[in-house]
N, C-alpha and C positions, 0 to 999 in steps of 0.2 A: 504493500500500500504506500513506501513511502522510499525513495532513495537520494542518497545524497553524493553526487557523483564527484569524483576525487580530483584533486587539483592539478594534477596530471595530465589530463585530457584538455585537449586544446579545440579540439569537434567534434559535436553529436552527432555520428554518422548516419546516411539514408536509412528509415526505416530502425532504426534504434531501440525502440520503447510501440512501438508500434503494435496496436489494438491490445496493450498492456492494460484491461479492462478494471483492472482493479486499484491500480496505482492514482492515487489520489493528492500527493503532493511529491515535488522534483524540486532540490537546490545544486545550482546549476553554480562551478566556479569563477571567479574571474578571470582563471585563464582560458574561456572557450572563448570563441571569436565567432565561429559559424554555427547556426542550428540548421542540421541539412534536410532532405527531403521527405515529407512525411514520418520525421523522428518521433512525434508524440499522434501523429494523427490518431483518431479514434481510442485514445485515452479515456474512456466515456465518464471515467471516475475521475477524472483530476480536476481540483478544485482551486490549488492553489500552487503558482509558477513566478518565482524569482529568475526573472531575467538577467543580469549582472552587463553593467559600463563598456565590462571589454568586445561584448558582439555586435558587431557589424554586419549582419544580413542574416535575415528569417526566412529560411530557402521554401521550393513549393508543398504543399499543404501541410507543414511543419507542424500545425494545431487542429488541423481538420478535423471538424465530428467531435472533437473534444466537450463535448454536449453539457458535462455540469462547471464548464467554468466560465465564471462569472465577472471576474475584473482583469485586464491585463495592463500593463506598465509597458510599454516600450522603452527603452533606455537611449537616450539622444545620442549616443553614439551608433544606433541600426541607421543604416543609409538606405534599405533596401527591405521592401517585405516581398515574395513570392506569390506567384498564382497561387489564390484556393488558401494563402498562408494560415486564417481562421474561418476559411467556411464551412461556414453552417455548424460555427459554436452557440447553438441554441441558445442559451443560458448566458450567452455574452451579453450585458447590461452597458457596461463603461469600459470605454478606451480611449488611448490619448499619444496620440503620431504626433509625435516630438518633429520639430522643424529640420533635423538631422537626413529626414527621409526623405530621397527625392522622387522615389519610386514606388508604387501599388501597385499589384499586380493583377492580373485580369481574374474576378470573383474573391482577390483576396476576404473580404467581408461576406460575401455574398449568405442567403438565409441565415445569417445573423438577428433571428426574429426578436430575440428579446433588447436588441440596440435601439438606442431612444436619442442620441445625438452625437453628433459629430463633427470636428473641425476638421477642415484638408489644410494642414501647413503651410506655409507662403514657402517652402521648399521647392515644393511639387509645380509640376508645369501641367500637367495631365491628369483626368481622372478616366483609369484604363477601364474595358468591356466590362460593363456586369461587377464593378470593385464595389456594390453597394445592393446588389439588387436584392428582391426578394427580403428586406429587414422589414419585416411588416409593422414593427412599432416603431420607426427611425421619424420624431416627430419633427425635427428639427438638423440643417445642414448648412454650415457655413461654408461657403467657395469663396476663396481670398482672390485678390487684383491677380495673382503670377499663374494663375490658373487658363490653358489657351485652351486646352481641349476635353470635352465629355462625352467618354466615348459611347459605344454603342449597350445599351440594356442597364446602363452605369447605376442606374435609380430605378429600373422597373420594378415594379410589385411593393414599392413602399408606399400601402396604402393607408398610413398612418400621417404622412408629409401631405402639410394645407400649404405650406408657404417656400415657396424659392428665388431667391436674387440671384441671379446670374451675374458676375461683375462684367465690365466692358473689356476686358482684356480678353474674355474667352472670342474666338474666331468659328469654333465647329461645334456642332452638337452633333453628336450620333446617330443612329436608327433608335429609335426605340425608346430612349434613354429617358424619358418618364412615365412609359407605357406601364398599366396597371393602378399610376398614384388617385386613386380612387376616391380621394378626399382632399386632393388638390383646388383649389382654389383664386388662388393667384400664383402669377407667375413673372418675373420680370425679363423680358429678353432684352438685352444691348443694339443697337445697329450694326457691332461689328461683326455678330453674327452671320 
């Protein structure tokens, strides 16, 4: 249920801990750097995860399925989060993308149903395919000025989201990319659209 991985280790390699169904809390050292492919995915018991300063990239579905965890920390030192990186951590309520990150990856969040708000970093330039979709309580989403593109399905199925500003920086919207928001209401689009 619980492991506490030794200082030694510099990366949690692909598939690592993977559908470890019972494991409920992981303390990770400072000296990893990488969390690799699907390392924790389907974790279904883990609840609580220390990220640590020294990792720099949360490789693809690295926390996928991890269904009962509830808050994550990213450490401003991650530049990079993976496709699929938390999709569809049910039980995901709060998170918070440190400005460090310049990258999302396509469904990274995606059916993240219990997500209720979110800022994208003035890091970021892009928000990639489907990195949002399907959060059906995502009530609220702040897109900052450095934001040019949203990509395709990025926000479909968040039919919890009444309100979105688009800022004037963005240039492309996607296919799709509010399809399903069911409870939308207003919407702001820029001209440079």
């Amino acid at each position: 249920t619980q492991i506490t991985i030794p200082s030694s280790v510099t990366m949690i390699g692909n598939y690592a801990f993977s559908r470890c169904s019972s494991l409920a809390q992981v303390v990770i050292p400072s000296s990893v750097t990488e969390i690799g492919e699907y390392s924790f995915s389907e974790c279904s018991s883990l609840t609580l995860i220390s990220i640590p300063d020294s990792v720099t990239s949360i490789n693809i579905c690295a926390f996928s399925k991890c269904s009962s965890l509830t808050q994550i920390t990213i450490p401003s030192s991650v530049t990079s989060l993976g496709n699929y990186a938390f999709s569809k951590c049910s039980s995901l309520m709060q998170v918070e993308i440190p400005s460090s990150v310049k990258e999302i990856g396509n469904n990274a969040f995606s059916e993240c149903s219990s997500l209720i708000e979110i800022t994208i970093p003035s890091s970021m330039t892009s928000i990639r395919n489907n990195a949002f979709s399907k959060c059906s309580s995502l009530k609220q989403i702040t897109i900052l000025s450095s934001i040019y593109t949203i990509g395709d399905y990025a926000f479909s199925g968040c039919s919890s989201l009444t309100q979105v500003t688009i800022p004037s920086s963005v240039t492309s919207i996607g296919n799709y990319a509010f399809y399903g928001c069911s409870s939308l209401t207003q919407i702001t689009i820029p001209p440079s659209v």
